[in-house]
C-alpha positions as CSV (number, residue, x, y, z in Angstrom):
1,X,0.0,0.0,0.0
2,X,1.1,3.1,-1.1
3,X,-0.2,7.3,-0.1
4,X,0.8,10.0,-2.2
5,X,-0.4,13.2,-2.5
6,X,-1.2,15.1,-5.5
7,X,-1.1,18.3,-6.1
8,X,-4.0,19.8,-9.0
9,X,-2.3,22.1,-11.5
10,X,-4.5,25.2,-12.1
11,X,-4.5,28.7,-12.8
12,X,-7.4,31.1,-11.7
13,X,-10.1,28.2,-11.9
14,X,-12.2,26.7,-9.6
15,X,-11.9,23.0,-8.7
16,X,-14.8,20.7,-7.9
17,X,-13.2,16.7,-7.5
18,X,-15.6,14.2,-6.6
19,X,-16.4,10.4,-7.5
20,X,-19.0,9.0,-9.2
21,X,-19.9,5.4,-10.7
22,X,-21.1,5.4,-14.1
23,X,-20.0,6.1,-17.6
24,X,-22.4,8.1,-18.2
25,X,-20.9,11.0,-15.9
26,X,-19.2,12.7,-18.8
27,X,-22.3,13.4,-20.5
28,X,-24.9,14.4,-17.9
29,X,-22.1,16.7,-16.1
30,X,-21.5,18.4,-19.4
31,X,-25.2,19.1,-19.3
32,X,-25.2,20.2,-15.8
33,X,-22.2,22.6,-16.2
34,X,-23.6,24.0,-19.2
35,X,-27.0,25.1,-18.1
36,X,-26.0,25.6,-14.7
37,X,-24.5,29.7,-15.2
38,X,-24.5,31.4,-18.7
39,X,-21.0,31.9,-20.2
40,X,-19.6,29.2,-17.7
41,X,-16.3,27.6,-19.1
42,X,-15.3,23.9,-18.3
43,X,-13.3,21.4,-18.8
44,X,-14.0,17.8,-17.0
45,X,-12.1,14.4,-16.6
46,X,-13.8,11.1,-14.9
47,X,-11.4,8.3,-14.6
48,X,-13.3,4.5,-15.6
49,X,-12.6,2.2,-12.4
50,X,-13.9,-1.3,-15.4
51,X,-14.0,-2.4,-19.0
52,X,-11.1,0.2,-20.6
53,X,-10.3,2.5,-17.9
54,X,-9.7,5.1,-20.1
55,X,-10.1,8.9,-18.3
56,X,-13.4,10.0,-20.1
57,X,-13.9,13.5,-20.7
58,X,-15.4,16.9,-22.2
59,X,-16.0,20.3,-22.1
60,X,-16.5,23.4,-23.9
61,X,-12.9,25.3,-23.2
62,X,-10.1,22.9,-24.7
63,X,-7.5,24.4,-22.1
64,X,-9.6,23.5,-19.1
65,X,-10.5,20.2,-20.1
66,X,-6.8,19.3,-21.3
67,X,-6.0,20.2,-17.1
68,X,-8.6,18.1,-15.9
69,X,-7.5,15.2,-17.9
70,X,-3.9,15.5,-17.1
71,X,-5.2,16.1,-13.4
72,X,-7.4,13.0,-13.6
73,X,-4.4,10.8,-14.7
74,X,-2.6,12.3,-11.9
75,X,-4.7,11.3,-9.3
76,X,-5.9,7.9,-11.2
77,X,-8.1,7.1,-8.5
78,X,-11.2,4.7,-9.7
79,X,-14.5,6.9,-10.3
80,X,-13.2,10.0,-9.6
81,X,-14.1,13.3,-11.5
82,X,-12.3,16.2,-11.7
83,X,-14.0,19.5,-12.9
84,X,-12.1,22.8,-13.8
85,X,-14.5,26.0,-14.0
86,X,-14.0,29.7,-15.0
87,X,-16.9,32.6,-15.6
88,X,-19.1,30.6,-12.4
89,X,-18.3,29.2,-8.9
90,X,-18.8,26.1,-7.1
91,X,-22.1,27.6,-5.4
92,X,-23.6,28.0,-9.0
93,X,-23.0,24.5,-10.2
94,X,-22.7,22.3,-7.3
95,X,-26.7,21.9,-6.7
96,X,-26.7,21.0,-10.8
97,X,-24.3,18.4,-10.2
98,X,-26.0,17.0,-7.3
99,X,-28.9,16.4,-9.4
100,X,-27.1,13.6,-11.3
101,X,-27.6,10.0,-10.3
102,X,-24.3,8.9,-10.4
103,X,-23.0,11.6,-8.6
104,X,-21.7,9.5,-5.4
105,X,-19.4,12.3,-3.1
106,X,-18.0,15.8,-3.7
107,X,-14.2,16.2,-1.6
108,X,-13.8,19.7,-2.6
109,X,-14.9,22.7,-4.6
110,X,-12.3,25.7,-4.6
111,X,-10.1,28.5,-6.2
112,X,-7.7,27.2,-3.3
113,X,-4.1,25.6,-4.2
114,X,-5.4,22.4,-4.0
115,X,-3.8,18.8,-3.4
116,X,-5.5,14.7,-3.0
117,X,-4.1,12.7,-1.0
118,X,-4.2,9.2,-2.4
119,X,-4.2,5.5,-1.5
120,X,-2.4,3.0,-4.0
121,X,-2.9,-0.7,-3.8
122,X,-2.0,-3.1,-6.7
123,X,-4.0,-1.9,-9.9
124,X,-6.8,0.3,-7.2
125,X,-6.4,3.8,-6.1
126,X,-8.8,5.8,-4.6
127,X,-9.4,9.2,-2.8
128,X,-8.7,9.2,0.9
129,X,-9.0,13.2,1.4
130,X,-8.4,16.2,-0.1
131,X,-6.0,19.1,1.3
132,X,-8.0,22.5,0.3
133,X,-5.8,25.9,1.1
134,X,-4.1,26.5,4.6
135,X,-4.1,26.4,7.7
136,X,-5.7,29.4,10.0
137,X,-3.6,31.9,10.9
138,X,-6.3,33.1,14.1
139,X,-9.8,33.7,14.6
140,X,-11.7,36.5,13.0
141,X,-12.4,39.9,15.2
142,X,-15.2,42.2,14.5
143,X,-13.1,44.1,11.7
144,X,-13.1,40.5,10.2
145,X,-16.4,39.9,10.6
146,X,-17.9,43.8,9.0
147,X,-15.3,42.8,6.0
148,X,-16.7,39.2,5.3
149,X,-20.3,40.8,5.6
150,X,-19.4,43.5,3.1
151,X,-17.2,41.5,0.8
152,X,-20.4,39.0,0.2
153,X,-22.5,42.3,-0.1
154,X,-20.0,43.5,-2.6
155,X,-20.2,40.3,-4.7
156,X,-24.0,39.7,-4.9
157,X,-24.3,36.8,-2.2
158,X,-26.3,38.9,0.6
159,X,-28.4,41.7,0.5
């Protein structure tokens, strides 16, 4: 047995990795991503645990999916997904994704450096965790707390 720990090459994208258990996921998360926010760009990679185990994929921006796929062969962890987004966030896709049968866990959605730590045994991997950003650095005061209200004011989120 065998952990290593991957770390997903991006740029100013957000990351959604998952798993999920059919073949299928390719197409209906294309579906989901592309009516989920207008504009949204995407690239995604799900990695086939049977049969070929080929690292399916798609998308509609050919430098986001070509990340996700070399991401996905990275990590080569059975039934996992790996989604690259630009123009949308997590928050506007993730209840589209949800949605999908075969949708079976989500380990992270960020714009965070992002690294998956993995578990290796003979021909199986698979996802034991995901390491998303860093570690706090304290605990938000009430200067904190007026700038997290008005940042999500500033953005849209709250009212």
């Amino acid at each position: 047995m065998n952990i290593r720990i991957v770390k997903i090459k991006k740029e100013d994208e957000n990351v959604i990795i998952g798993q999920s258990h059919f073949i299928k996921t390719v197409e209906d998360f294309y579906e989901a991503l592309a009516t989920a926010s207008p504009g949204i760009k995407f690239g995604l990679a799900f990695c086939e645990a049977s049969g070929k185990r080929l690292v399916r994929h798609d998308g509609n921006d050919a430098e986001l999916e070509k990340r996700a796929v070399e991401n996905a062969m990275n990590v080569g962890a059975g039934h996992s997904f790996i989604i690259h987004i630009k123009n949308a966030y997590p928050i506007n896709v993730l209840p589209h994704l949800r949605s999908k049968e075969e949708l079976v866990n989500i380990f992270a959605a960020t714009a965070n450096d992002l690294s998956v730590v993995v578990i290796d045994e003979g021909d199986q991997s698979g996802i034991i965790g995901v390491l998303d950003g860093y570690k706090p650095l304290g605990i938000e005061g009430n200067i904190d707390i007026e700038d997290r209200k008005k940042f999500l004011r500033d953005i849209g989120y709250k009212r």
